[in-house]
N, C-alpha and C positions, 0 to 999 in steps of 0.2 A: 216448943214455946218460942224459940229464937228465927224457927220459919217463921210462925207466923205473925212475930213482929217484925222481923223484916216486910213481910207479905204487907205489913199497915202502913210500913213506913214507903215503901213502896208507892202504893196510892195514893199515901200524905203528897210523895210528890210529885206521882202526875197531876193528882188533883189542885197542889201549887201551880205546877205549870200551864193549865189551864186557866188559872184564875189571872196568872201573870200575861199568860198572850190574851186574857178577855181585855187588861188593861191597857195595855199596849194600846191591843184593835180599838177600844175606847177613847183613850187619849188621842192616837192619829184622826180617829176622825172628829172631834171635838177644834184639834188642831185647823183638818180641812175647812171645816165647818168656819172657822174666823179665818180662815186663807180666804174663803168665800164671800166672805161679808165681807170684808176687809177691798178685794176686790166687785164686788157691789157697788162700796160707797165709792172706790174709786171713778167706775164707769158713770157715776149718779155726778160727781161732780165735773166731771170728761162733758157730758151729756149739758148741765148749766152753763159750764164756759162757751161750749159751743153754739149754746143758743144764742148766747151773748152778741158772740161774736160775728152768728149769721145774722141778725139782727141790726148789728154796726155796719155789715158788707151790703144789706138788702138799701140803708141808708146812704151810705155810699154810691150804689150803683142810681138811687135817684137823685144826687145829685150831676151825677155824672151825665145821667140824661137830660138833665135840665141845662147843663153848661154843652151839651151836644146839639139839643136843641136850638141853643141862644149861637152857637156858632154855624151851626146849616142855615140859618135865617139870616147873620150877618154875611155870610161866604156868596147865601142868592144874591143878596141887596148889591152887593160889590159885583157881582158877574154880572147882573143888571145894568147898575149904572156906566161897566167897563162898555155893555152891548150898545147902550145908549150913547156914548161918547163917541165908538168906532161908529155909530150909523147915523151920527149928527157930524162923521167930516165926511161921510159917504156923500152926503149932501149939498 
């Protein structure tokens, strides 16, 4: 009789420990599972700022072309009239 309640009690607790590492491996990945998501929304709002910001830089960069622009056209005008002055004492 004492075998084979030992023998029960036995499986009582592998079969605990079973149920225990089921929990564990459950919880951790429940765990990853919001490590996941978690990082998700991270990348998701990485990803907004950044459009943002490439957005403000695409804006940027035409202004920058437009004051690039306005300065190769004043820069000609001035080598011009500098060509013009040297070839009107040439004269």
């Amino acid at each position: 009789m004492a075998s084979s309640l030992d023998d029960a009690l036995k499986r009582l607790d592998t079969a605990l420990g079973m149920l225990e590492a089921s929990v564990t491996r459950r919880l951790d990945a429940e765990k990853q599972r919001g490590d996941l998501e978690t990082e998700l929304q991270i990348m998701q709002d990485d990803r907004a700022r950044l459009a943002v910001e490439l957005e403000g830089a695409g804006e940027r960069i035409k202004k920058l072309d437009a004051v690039t622009e306005d300065v190769q056209e004043r820069v000609a005008r001035a080598a011009s009239a500098i060509q013009q002055m040297l070839s009107d004492e040439d004269h």
